[in-house]
C-alpha positions as CSV (number, residue, x, y, z in Angstrom):
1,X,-53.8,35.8,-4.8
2,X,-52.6,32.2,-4.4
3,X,-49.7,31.7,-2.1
4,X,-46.8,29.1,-2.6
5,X,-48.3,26.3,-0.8
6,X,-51.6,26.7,-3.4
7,X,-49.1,26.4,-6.1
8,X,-47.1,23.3,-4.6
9,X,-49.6,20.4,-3.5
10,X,-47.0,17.6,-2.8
11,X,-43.7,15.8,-3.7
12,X,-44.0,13.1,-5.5
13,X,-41.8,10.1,-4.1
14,X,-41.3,7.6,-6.5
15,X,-38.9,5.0,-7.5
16,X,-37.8,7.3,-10.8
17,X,-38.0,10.2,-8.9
18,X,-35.4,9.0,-6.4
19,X,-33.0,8.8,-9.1
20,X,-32.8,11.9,-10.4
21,X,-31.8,13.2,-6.6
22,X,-28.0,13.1,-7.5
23,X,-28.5,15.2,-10.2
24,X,-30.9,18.0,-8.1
25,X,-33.9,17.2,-9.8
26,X,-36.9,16.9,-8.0
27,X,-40.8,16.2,-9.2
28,X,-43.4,17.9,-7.1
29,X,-47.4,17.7,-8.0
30,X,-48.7,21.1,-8.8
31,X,-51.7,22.8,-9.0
32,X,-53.3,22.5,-12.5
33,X,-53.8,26.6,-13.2
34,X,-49.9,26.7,-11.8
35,X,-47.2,28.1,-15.0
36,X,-43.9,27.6,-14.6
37,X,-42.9,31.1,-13.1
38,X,-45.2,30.8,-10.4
39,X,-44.1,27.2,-9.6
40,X,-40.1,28.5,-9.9
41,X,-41.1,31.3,-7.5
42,X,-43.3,29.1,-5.3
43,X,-40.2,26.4,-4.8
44,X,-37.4,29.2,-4.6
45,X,-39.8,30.4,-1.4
46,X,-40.7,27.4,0.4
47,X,-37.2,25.7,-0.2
48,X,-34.5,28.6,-0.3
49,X,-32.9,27.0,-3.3
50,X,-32.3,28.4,-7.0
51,X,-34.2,26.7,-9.8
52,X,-32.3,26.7,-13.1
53,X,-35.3,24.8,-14.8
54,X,-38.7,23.8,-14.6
55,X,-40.7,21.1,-16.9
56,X,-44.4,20.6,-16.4
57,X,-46.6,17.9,-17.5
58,X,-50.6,17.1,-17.2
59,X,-51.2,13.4,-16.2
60,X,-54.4,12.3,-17.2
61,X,-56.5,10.3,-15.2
62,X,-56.9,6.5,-15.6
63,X,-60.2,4.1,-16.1
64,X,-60.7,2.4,-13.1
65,X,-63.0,-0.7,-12.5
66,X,-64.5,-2.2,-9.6
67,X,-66.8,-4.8,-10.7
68,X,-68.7,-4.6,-13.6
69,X,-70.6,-1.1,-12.7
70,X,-70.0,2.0,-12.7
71,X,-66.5,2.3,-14.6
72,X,-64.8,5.4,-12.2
73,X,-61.8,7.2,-13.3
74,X,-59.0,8.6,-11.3
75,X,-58.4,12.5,-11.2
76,X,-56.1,14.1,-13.1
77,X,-53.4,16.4,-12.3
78,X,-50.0,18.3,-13.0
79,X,-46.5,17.0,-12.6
80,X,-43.5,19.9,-12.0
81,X,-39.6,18.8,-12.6
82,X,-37.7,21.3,-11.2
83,X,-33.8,21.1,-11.3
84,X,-31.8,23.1,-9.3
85,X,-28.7,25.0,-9.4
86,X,-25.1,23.0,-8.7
87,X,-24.3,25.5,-6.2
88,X,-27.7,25.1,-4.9
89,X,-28.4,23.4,-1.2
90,X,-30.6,20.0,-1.1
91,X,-34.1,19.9,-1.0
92,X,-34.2,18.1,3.2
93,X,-37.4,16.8,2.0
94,X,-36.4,14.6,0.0
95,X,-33.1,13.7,1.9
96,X,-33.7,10.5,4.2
97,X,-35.8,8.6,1.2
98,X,-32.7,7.8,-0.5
């Protein structure tokens, strides 16, 4: 049985994420296995907010070089988007970033 903080691995603070604050969305990485029930559920627990919407994405991971030898790669993983409800409260997470 995997618990909400299995589900949710991180928040993902970026400069496009940041943008989409005003408008209640939010981008998390997610485990891989994670659907997008358990990652409503998982955010709706941790949070106390309502999730109207959830999109999911799998980044792949990129080539990397260091010298010639040996080509690595980095690892790949899920993205989540979840927006929230209007009457929904603010992720505090997220709130001094802005």
């Amino acid at each position: 049985m995997k618990t909400a903080y299995d589900v949710i691995i991180r928040p993902i603070i970026t400069e496009q994420s940041m943008e989409d604050l005003d408008i209640k969305k939010y981008a998390f990485e997610v485990a891989r296995d994670a659907n997008k029930i358990e990652i409503k559920k998982a955010i709706e627990e941790i949070f106390d907010v309502t999730v109207i919407k959830v999109t999911t994405t799998s980044v792949h991971g990129k080539e990397k070089h260091q010298g010639a030898y040996p080509a690595g790669k980095t690892a790949s993983w899920k993205k989540a988007v979840v927006k929230l409800s209007a009457d929904s409260k603010n992720i505090e997470l997220f709130e001094g970033m802005v």
